[in-house]
N, C-alpha and C positions, 0 to 999 in steps of 0.2 A: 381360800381358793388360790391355786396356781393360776400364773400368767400361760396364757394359751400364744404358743408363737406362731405369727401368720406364714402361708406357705406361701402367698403373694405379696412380699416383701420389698419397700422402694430400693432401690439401686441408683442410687446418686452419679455415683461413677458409669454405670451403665449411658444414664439420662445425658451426660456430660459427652460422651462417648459418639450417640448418639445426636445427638443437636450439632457437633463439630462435624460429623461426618454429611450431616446435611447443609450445613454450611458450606464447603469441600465444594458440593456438587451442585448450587445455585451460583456458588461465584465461579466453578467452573464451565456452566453453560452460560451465563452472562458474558465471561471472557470470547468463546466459541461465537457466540454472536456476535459482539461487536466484530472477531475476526472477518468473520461473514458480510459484515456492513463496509469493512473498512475495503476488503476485495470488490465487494461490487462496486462503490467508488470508483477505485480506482481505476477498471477493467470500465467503466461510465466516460472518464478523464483521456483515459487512452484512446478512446473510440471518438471522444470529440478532437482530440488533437492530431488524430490521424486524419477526419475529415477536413480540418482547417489545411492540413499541409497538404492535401490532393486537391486542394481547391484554388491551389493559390498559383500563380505563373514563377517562372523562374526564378525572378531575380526576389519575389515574396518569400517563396519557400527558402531561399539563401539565406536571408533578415530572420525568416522567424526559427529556423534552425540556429542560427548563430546566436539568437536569443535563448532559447530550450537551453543549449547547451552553457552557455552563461547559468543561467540560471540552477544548473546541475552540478555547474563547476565552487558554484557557491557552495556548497555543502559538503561536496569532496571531489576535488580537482579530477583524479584516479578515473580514469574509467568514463568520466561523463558523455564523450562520443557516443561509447556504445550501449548509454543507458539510453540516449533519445533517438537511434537507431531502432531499440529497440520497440520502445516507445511508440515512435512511427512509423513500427513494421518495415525500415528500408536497411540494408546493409552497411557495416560502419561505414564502407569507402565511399557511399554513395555521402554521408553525413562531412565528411574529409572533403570530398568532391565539390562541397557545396559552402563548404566554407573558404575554401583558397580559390574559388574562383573571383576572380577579378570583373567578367563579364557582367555576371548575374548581379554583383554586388551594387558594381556601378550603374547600370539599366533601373535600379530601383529607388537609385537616391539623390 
């Protein structure tokens, strides 16, 4: 008796082929997600630290802006005005504004 060859044959490399490319696309929708978590975060973050700084009186918002900005400057000096500008929805000068003032500073401490 001859060996009869099957015409539904495994495919190892096929199988292989397969399994990576779904891998591929669980770890690229898990990536996607967390993206998605890490935004809403942050867009959470920005929304309370805008409400802290429209709640605060003068010489407050002068402190916790010079604070924000410290703490931006920590990580890269470059730019940190207009990142908590940003941040706080107000324009960098108003961020300039509020740190060289001498008024606001002194009225709060």
């Amino acid at each position: 008796m001859a060996r009869q060859v099957s015409t539904t044959s495994f495919d190892p490399l096929g199988q292989v082929m397969k399994t990576v490319v779904e891998g591929f696309k669980m770890t690229t929708a898990a990536i996607q997600e967390l993206r998605d978590q890490q935004a809403g975060l942050e867009q959470k973050l920005q929304q309370q630290a805008r409400a802290a700084y429209h709640g605060m009186t003068g010489s407050g918002k002068s402190r916790y802006t010079a604070e924000l900005v410290k703490i931006e400057s920590s990580s890269n000096p470059r730019g940190a005005q207009a990142r908590v500008a940003e941040t706080l929805g107000v324009t960098p000068g108003r961020i300039t504004q509020l740190l060289n003032s001498d008024k606001n500073r002194k009225n709060g401490k």
